[in-house]
C-alpha positions as CSV (number, residue, x, y, z in Angstrom):
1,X,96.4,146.9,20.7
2,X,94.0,150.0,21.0
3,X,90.5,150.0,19.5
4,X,90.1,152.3,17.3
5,X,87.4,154.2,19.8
6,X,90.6,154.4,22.2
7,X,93.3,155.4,19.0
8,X,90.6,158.0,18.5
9,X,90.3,159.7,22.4
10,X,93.7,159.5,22.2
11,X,95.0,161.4,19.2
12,X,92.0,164.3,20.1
13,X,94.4,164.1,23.2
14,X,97.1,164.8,21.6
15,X,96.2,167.5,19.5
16,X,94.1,169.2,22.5
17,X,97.7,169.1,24.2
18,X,99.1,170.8,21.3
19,X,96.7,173.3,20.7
20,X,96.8,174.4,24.5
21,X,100.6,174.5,24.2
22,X,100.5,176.6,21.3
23,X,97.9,178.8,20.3
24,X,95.6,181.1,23.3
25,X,92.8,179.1,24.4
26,X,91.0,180.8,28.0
27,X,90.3,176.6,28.8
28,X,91.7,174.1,26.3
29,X,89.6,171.3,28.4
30,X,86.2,173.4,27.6
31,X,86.9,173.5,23.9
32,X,84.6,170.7,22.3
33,X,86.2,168.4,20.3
34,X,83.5,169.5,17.0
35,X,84.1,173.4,17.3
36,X,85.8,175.1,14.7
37,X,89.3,176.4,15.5
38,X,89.5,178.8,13.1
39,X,85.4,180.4,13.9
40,X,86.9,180.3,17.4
41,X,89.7,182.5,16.2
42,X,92.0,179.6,17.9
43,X,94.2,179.0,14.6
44,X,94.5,181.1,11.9
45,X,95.9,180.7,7.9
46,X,99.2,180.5,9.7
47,X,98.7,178.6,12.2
48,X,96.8,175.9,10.1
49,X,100.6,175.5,8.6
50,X,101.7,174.9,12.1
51,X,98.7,172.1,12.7
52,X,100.1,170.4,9.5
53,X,103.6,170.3,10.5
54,X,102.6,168.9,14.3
55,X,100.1,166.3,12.4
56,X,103.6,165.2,10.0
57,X,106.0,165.1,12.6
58,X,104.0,163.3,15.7
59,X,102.0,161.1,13.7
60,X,104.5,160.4,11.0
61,X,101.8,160.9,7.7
62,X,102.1,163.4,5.4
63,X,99.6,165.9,4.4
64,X,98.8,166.4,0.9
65,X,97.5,169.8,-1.2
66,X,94.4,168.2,-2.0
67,X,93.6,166.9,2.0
68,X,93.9,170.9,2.9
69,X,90.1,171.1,3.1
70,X,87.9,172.3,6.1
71,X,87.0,168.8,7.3
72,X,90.0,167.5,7.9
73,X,91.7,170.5,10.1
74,X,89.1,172.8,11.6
75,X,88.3,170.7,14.4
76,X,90.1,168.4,17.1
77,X,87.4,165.8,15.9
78,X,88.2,166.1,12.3
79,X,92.1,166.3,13.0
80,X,91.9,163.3,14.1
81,X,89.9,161.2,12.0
82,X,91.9,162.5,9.3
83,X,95.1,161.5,10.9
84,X,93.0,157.6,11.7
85,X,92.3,157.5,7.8
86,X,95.6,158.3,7.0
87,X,97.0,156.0,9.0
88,X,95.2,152.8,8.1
């Protein structure tokens, strides 16, 4: 069983991997895992829906209206604690 340090390096993983595979980024390795994606013009209002549909279908939780807030999806950091919260 993974810590949850290791569940945590792991999803930012993840969602790095998806971000570079889906959105322009010059070096998805640079991007910090605290800076905004949508400041950094990374994701915009659409792409934000496709973030949610990647967080539903590889992590298997579902994202409510009320958990569309800032905090939880502007950042590989705060993608994934969200998905760690919603998965406990």
């Amino acid at each position: 069983m993974l810590s949850t340090k290791d569940r945590a390096e792991t999803c930012k993983d993840q969602i790095r991997a998806f971000l570079a595979s889906n959105f322009y980024m010059a070096d998805a390795d640079a991007l910090e895992s605290h800076t905004s994606l949508l400041d950094q013009g990374i994701v915009d209002s659409a792409g934000v829906l496709e973030v949610i549909g990647f967080i539903e279908e590889t992590f298997g939780i579902t994202v409510e209206d009320s958990e569309l807030l800032p905090e939880n999806l502007d950042s590989i950091q705060g993608i994934a604690q969200y998905i760690l919260r919603k998965q406990n």
